[in-house]
C-alpha positions in Angstrom: 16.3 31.0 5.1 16.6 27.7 3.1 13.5 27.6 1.0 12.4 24.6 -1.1 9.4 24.5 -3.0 7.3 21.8 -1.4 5.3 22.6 1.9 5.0 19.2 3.3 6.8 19.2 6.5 5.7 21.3 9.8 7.8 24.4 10.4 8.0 26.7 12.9 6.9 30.5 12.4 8.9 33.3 12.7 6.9 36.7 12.6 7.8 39.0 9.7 7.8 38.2 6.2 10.5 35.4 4.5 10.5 35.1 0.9 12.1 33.5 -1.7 12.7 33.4 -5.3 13.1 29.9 -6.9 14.5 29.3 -10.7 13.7 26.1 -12.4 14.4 24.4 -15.1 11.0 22.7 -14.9 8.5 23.6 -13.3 7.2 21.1 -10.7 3.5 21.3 -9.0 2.6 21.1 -5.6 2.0 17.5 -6.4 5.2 16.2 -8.0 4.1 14.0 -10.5 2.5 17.0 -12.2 5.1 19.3 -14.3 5.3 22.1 -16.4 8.0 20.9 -18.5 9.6 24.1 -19.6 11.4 26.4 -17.4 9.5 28.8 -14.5 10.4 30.9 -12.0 8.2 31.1 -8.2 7.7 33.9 -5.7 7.3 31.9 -2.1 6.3 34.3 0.4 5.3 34.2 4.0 4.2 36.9 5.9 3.6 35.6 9.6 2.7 36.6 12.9 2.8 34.5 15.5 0.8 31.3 15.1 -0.6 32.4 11.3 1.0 33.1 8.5 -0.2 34.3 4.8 1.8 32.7 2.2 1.5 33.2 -1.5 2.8 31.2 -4.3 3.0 32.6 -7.3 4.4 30.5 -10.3 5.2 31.2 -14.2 7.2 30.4 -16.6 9.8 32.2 -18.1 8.4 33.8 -21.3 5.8 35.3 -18.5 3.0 32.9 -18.7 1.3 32.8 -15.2 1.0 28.9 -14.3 -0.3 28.9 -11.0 -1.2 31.3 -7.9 -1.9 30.3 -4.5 -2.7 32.3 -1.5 -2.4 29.9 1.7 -3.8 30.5 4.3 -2.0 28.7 7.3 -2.3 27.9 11.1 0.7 26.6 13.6 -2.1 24.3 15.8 0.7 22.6 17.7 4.2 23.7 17.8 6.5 22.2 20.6 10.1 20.8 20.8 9.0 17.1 19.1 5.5 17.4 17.6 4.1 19.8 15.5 1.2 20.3 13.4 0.3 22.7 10.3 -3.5 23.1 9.0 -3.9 25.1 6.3 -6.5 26.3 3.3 -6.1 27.9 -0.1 -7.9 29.5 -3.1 -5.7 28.9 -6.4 -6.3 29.6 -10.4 -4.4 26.7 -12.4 -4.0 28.2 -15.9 -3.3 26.7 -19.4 -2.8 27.8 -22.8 -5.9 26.9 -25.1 -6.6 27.5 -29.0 -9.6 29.5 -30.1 -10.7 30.5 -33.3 -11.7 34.8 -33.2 -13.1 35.6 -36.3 -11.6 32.8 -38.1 -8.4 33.0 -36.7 -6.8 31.0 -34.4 -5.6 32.6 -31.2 -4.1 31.1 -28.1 -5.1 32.1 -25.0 -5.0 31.7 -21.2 -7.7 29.9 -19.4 -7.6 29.9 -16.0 -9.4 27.1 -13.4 -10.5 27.4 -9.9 -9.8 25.7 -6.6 -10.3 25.0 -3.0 -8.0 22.9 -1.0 -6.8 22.6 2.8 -4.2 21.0 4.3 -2.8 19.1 7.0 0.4 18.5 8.0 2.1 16.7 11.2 5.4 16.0 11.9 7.4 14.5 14.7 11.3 15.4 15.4 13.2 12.5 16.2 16.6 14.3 16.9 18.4 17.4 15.6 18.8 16.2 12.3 16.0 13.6 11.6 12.4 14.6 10.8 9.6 12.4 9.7 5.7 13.6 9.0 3.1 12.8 7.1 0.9 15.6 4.6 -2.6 15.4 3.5 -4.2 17.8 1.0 -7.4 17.6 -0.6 -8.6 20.4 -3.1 -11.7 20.5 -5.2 -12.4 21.9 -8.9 -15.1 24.2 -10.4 -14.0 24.2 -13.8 -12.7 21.5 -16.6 -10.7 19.9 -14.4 -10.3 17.0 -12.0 -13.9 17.7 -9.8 -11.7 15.9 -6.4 -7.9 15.6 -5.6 -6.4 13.8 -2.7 -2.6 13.8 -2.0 -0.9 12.2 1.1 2.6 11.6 1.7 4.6 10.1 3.9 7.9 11.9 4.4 11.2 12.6 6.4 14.1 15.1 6.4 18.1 14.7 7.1 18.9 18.5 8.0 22.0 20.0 8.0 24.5 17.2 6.6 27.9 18.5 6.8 29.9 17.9 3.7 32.8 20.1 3.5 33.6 23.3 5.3 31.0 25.6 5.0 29.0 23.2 2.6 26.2 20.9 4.3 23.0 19.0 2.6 19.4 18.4 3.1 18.3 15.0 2.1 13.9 14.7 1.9 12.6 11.5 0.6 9.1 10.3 0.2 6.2 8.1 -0.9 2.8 9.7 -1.6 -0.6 8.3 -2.8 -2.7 10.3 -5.1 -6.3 10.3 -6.4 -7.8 12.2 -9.3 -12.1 11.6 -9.0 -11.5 7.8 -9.8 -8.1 7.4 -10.8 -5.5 6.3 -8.6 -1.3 6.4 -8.7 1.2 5.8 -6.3 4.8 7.7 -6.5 8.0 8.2 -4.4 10.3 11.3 -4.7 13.6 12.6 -3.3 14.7 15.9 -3.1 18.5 16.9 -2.2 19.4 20.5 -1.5 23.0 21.6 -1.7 23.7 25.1 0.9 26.4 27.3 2.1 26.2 28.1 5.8 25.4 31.7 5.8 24.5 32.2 2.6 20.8 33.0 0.9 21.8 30.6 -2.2 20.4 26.8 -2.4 20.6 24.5 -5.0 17.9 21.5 -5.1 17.5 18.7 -7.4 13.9 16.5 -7.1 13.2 12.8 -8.7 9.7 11.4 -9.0 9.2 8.3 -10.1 5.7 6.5 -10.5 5.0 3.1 -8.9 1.5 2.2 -10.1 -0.5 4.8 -11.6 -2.8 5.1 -13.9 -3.7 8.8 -14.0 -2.7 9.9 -17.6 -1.3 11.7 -19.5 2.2 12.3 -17.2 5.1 11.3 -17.1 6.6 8.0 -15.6 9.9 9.5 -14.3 10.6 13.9 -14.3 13.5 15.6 -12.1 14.4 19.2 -12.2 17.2 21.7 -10.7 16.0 24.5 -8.7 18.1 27.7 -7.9 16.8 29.3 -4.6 17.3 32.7 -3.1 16.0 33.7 0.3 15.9 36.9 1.4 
């Protein structure tokens, strides 16, 4: 299994369960203009059967700090040779470190926020190695946080790029627009994944880059190197 850590395109499900373990040096979001900016680790799992599948992922960096957790809930609606589509829904806690003051003392702790989102994802094989798609999620917040979130992309993927012997690539670019309540941004990203046929180890690099944005504070340009293991 060749995992990366960005559920945009449609896949087809295999029953049983498939995870993987990805290693980062920074830790990218969901949404890729949103990073940690320190080093994590995921757990990517996906226990399906048949049309459905239960997939957690579970994110943290490395001193142990939990970052994220997701529990998607997802539904193969359409699933031929060209077309396919994906819906899916999740609960998720975001959590962040905060400074409080216990008795005169300043402690930092975790604080954790809540949300709702759902999914939708279509995609369209053009031949063996060319897949394009689009991806729309939409989430909503019940804490201090961003009360709306919208995120669609636009995206394709060059599969199986044969380099030398046993070594091939997986090329995925895209453009995404995203909205937080009433601010706006526009972004394009590529991720490249470097695999051995026949072998559970990937290595993926991802480049964001902003457009025009103007949701703050973030970054105008992050990239990070993931180390994946499937099994």
């Amino acid at each position: 299994m060749l995992a990366v850590p960005f559920p945009y395109s449609g896949q087809v499900l295999r029953e049983g369960i498939q995870p993987s373990e990805p290693l980062t040096n920074n830790g990218i979001s969901l949404i890729p203009s949103f990073s940690l900016g320190d080093p994590a680790a995921f757990f990517l799992g996906k226990f399906a059967r048949k049309r459905f599948s239960v997939e957690p992922d579970i994110r943290f960096s490395l001193q142990g700090r939990p970052w994220t957790l997701l529990f998607w809930f997802r539904y193969q609606a359409v699933d031929n040779e060209r077309f396919s589509l994906r819906v899916g829904a999740h609960p998720a806690l975001n959590f962040r470190t905060a400074t409080v003051l216990d008795n005169g003392v300043e402690k930092t702790i975790n604080s954790a926020r809540r949300f709702l989102a759902a999914e939708l994802a279509p995609s369209f094989k053009i031949s063996e190695k060319i897949q394009v798609g689009a991806y729309y999620l939409t989430s909503w917040g019940f804490d201090d946080t961003s009360k709306r979130v919208n995120f669609v992309t636009l995206n394709s993927t060059l599969s199986d790029l044969d380099l030398a012997g046993r070594l091939y690539m997986v090329l995925s670019p895209q453009v995404f627009y995203l909205s937080q309540d009433a601010l706006h941004g526009y972004y394009s990203t590529l991720t490249a994944t470097l695999a051995l046929r026949n072998c559970p180890v990937s290595i993926s690099a991802l480049f964001n880059k902003a457009i025009d944005t103007d949701i703050l504070p973030e970054e105008d340009f992050i990239w990070s190197l993931t180390l994946t293991y499937g099994f």
